[in-house]
Phi, psi and omega in degrees: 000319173314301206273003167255344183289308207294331195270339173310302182290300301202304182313310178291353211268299197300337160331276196299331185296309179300001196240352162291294195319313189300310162326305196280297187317309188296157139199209206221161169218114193286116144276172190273192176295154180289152144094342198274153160281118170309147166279121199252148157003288202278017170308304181281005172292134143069059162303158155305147176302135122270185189283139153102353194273163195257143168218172238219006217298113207240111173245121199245154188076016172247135161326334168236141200251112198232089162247106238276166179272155194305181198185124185276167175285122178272162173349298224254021188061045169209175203225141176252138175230155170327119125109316176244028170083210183254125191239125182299121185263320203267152191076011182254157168294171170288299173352265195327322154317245218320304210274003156302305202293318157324322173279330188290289181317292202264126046239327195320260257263300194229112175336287166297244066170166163277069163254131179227134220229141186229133177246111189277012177212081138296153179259120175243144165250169192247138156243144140209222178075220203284066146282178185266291171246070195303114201192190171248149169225182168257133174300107184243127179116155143318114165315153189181153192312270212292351187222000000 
């Protein structure tokens, strides 16, 4: 009777170990609607300017290689650039930005030129745990009490 108990447990022990192993090993993987595109990172990029935000505007491909130090969007919603003064910043994309400040520079100043604007503070929130994409994003829109 001993030597069928003792074979009993050793049968169960092996159950429950194949059926731990399995718990750890398995998943699951959740999809979207057939045919849908996941939403990726850069979906969320590069939102409008606002006052306060710090940006980078960096200009290339001109005989002066001009890089400026960095700069926030002031009170009144504008940014000082090379060669045009002050270009209304606020509410535009950085896009929209780069090609203001291209129209002011090319052709009057520079045949040519490059310009690109790197936004150094962005505001990010985190998703993770169990999701489709677990990442960092860019915060977009004005802060505010409930958001």
């Amino acid at each position: 009777m001993k030597f069928s108990l003792q074979k009993f447990s050793v049968g169960c022990f092996l159950v429950f170990a194949c059926a731990f192993i399995a718990s750890l090993t398995g998943g699951c993987e959740t999809t979207g609607p057939a045919g849908a595109a996941l939403p990726t990172p850069t979906n969320f990029l590069s939102g409008p300017l606002q006052v306060g935000d710090k940006i980078r505007i960096e200009l290339t491909g001109t005989p002066l290689q001009y890089q400026p130090p960095e700069q926030a969007v002031k009170e009144d919603g504008t940014v000082s650039v090379l060669h045009c003064g002050a270009i209304v910043a606020l509410g535009k994309t950085p896009r929209q930005l780069e090609q203001a400040i291209q129209a002011c520079l090319v052709p009057d100043y520079f045949k040519q030129a490059t310009i690109t604007i790197t936004e150094l503070n962005n505001r990010y929130f985190f998703v993770g745990g169990f999701v489709v994409r677990p990442d960092r994003y860019i915060y977009e829109g004005s802060t505010t009490l409930t958001r």
